[in-house]
Backbone as numpy.savetxt, mean C-alpha at the origin, in Angstrom:
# Nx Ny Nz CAx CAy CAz Cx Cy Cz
-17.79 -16.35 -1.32 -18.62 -15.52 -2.16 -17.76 -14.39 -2.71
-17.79 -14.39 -4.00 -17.49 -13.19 -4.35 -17.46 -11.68 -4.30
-16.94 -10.67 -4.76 -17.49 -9.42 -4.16 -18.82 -9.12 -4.86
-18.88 -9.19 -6.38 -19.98 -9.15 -7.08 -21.34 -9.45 -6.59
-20.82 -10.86 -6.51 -22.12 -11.95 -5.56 -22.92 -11.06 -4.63
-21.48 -10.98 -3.61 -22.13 -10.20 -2.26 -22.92 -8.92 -2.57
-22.39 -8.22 -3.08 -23.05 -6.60 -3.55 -24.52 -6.78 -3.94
-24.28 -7.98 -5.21 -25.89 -8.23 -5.47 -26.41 -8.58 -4.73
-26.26 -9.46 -3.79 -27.22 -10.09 -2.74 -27.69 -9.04 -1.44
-26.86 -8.12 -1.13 -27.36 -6.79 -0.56 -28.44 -6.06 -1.41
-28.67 -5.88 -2.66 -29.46 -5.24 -3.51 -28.84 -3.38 -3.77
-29.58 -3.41 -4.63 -28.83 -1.51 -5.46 -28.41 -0.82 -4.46
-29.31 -0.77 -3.18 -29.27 0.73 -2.32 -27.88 0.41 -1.29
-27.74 -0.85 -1.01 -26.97 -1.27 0.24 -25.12 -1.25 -0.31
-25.88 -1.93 -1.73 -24.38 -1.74 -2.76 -23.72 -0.58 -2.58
-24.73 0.57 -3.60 -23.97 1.96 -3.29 -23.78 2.50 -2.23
-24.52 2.50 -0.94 -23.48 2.65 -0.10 -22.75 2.45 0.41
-22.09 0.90 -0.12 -20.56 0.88 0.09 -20.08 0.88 -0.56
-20.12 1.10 -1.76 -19.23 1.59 -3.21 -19.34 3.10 -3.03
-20.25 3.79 -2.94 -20.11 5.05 -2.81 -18.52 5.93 -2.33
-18.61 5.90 -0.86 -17.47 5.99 -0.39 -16.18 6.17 -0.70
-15.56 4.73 -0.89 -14.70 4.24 -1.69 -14.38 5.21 -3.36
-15.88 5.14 -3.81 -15.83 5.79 -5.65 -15.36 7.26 -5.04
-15.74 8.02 -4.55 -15.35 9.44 -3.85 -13.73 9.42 -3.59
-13.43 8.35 -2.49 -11.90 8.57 -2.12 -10.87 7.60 -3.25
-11.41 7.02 -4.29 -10.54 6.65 -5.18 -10.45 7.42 -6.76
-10.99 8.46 -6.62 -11.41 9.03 -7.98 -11.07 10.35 -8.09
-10.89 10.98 -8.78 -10.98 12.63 -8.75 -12.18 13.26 -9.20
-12.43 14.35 -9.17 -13.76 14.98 -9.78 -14.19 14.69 -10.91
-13.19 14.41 -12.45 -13.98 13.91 -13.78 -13.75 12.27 -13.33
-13.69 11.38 -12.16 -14.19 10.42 -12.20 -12.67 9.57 -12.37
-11.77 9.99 -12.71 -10.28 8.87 -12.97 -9.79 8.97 -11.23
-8.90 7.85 -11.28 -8.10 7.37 -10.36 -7.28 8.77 -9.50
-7.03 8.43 -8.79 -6.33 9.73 -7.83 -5.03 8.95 -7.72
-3.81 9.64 -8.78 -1.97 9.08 -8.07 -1.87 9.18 -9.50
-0.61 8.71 -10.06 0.31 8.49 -11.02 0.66 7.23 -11.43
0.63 6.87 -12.30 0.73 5.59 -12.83 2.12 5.61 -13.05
3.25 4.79 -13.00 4.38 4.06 -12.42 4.96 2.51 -12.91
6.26 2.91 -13.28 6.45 1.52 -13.25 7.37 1.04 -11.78
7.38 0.17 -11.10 7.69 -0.59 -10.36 9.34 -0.01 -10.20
9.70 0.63 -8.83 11.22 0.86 -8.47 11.76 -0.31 -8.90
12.94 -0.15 -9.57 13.90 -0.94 -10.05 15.43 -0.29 -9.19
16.20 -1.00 -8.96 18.10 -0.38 -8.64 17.58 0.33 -6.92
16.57 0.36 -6.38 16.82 1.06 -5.19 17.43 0.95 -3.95
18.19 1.72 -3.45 19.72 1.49 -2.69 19.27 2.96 -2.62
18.91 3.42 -1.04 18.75 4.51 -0.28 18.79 4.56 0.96
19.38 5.44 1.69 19.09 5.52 3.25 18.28 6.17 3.75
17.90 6.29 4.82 16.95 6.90 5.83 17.49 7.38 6.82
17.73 8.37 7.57 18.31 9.04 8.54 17.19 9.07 9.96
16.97 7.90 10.08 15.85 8.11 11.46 15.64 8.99 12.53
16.64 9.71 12.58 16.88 10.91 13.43 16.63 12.28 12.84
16.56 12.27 11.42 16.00 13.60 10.66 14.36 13.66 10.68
13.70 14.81 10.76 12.01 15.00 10.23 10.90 14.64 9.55
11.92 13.97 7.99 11.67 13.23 7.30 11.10 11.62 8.00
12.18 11.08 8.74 11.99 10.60 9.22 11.25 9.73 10.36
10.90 10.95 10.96 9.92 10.83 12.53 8.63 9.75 12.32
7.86 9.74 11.49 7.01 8.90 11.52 6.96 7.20 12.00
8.69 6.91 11.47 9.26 5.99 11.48 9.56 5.92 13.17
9.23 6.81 13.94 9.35 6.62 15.13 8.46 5.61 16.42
7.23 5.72 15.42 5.92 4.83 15.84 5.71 3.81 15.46
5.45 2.31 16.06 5.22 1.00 15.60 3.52 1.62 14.73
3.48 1.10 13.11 2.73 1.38 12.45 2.45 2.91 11.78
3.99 3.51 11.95 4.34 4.66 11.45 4.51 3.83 9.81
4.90 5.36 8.92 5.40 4.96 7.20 6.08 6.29 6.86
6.64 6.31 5.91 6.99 7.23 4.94 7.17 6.39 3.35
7.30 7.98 2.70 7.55 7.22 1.00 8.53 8.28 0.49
9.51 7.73 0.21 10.55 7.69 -0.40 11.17 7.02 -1.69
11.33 7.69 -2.83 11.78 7.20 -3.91 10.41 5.87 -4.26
9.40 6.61 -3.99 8.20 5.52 -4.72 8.50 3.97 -4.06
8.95 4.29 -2.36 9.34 3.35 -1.59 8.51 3.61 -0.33
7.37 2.44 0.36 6.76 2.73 1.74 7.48 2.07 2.57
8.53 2.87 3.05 9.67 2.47 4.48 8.20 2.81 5.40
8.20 1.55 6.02 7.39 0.95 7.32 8.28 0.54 8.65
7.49 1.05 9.46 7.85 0.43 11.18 6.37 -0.20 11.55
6.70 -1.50 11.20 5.41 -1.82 11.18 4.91 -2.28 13.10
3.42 -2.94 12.99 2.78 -3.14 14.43 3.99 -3.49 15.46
4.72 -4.60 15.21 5.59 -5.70 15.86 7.17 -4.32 15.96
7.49 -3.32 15.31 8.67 -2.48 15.58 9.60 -3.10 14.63
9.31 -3.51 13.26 10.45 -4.13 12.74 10.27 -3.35 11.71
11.53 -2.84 10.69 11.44 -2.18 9.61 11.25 -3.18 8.18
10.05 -2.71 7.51 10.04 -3.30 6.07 9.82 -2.07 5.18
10.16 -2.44 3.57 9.95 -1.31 2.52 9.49 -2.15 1.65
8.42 -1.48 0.90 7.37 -2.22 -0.36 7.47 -1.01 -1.26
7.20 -1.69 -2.49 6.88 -0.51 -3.70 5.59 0.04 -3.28
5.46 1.25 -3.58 4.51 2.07 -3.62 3.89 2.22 -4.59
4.23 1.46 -5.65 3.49 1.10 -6.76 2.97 -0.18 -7.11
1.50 -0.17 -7.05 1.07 -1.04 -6.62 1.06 -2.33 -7.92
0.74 -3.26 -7.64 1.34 -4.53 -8.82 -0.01 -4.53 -9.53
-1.47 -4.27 -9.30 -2.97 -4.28 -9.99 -2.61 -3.53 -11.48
-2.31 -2.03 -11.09 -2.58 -1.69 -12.38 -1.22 -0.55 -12.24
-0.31 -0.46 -11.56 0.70 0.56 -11.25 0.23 2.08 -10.90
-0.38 2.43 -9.98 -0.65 3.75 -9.32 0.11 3.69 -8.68
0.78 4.62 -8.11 1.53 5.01 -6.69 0.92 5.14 -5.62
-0.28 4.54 -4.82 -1.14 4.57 -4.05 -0.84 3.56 -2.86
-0.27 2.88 -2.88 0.43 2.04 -1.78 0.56 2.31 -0.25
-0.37 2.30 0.39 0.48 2.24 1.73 0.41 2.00 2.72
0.97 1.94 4.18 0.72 1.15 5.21 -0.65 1.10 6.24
-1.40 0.28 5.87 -2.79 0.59 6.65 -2.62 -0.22 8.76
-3.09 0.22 9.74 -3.56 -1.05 10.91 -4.21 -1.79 10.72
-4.23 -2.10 9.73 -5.61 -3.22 9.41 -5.06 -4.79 9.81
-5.85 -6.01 9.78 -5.45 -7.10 10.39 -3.86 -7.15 10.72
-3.15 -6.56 11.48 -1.93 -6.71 12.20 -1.12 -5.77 10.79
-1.44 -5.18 10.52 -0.76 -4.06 9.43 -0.59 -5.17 8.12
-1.07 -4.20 7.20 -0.75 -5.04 5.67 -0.60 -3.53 4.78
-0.41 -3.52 3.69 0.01 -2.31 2.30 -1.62 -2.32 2.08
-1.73 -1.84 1.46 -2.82 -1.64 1.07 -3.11 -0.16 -0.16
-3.64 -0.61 -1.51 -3.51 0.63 -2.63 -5.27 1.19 -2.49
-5.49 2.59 -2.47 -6.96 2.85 -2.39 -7.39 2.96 -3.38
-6.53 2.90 -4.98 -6.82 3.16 -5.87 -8.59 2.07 -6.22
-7.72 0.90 -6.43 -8.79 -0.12 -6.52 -9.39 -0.73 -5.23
-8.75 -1.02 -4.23 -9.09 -1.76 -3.24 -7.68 -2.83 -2.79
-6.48 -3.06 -3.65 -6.02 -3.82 -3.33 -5.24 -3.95 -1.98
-5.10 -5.24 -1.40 -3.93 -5.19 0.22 -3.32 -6.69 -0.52
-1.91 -5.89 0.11 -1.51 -7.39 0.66 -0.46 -7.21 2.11
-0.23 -8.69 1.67 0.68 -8.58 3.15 1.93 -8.21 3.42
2.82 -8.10 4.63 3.90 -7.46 4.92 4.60 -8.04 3.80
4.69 -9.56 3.39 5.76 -10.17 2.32 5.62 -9.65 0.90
4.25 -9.01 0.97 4.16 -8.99 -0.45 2.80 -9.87 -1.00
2.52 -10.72 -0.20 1.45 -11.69 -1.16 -0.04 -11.05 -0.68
-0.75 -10.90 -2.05 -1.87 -10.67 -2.63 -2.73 -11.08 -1.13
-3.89 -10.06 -0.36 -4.94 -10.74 0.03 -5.95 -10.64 -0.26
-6.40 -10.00 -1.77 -7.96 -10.13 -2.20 -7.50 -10.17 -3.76
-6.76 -11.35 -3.86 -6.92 -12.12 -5.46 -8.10 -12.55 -5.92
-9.03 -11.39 -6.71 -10.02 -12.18 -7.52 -10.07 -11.40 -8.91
-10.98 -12.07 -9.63 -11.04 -11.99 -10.73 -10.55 -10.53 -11.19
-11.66 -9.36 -10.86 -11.52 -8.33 -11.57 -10.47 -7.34 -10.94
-9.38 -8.29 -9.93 -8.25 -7.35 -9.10 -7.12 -8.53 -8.82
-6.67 -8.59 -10.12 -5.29 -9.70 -10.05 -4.23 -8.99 -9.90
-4.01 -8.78 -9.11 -3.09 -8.37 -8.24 -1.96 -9.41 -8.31
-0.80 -8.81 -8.54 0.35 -9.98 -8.49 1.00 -9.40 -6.86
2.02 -10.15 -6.74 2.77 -9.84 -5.31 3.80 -8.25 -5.37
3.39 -7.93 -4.14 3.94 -6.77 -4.15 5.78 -6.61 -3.46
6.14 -5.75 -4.37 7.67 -5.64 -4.47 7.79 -4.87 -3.03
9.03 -6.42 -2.72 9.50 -6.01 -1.42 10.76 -5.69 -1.42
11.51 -5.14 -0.57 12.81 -4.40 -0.38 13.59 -4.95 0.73
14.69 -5.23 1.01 14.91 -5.44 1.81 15.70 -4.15 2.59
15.56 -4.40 4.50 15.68 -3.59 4.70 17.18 -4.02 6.07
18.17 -2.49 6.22 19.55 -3.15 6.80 19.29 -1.86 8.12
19.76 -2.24 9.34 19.57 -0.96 10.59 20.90 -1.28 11.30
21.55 0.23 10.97 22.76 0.48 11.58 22.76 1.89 12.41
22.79 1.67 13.38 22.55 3.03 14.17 20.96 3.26 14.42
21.62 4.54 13.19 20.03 5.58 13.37 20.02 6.04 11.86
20.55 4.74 11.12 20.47 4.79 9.85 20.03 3.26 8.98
19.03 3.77 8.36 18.05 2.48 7.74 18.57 2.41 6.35
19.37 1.40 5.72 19.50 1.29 4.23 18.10 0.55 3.80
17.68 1.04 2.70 16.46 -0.06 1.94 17.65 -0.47 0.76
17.04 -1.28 0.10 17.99 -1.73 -1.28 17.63 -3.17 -1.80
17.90 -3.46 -2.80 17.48 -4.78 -3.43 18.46 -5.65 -3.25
């Protein structure tokens, strides 16, 4: 079933309150999107100093940071990945690491997630979402290169 479907089949009142929510934390006060619209990191080749402040988050399995419009993840499992932070739906910078089914990206702009690789998990009609730009990531020391 679709999302549409479903919403209608709850009826008006049950709808908005779960659109409600969501319309609040994805919107600003005249009603537009909350972030910056973006095109997709291109050339990125950066390090991470895991031992600096900046850093610390990266200390926790399901920690993140964003860097250079980059979500350097330590994801559930303790392994490092980096995704664009710009998300592939409509390009906001809204991207980022949720606990949700075993950690996935996830943009609040619209609703979109996908997974650690990148691939789409709520491809439908009115949220075509292409795959999200992954990075690869190199650990030497207590120093994380991301880079393409």
């Amino acid at each position: 079933m679709e999302r549409k479907e479903f919403l209608r089949s709850l009826g008006a009142g049950a709808a908005f309150a779960l659109i409600f929510p969501c319309a609040q934390g994805c919107s600003s006060d005249d009603g537009e999107p909350v972030g910056d619209i973006k095109d997709i990191p291109t050339g990125v080749d950066f390090t991470v100093d895991l031992t600096s402040s900046e850093a610390s988050p990266l200390a926790n399995d399901g920690g993140f940071i964003l860097k250079n419009d980059v979500v350097v993840v330590k994801n559930l499992q303790g392994e490092f990945i980096a995704a664009s932070q710009i998300c592939s739906h409509q390009g906001y910078d809204q991207v980022r690491f949720v606990n949700q089914e075993g950690g996935i990206f996830y943009c609040d702009v619209h609703g979109s997630r996908f997974e650690q690789n990148g691939t789409p998990l709520n491809q439908v009609d009115d949220n075509p979402a292409k795959a999200l730009k992954i990075y690869q990531v190199e650990l030497s020391g207590d120093s994380l290169r991301v880079f393409e």
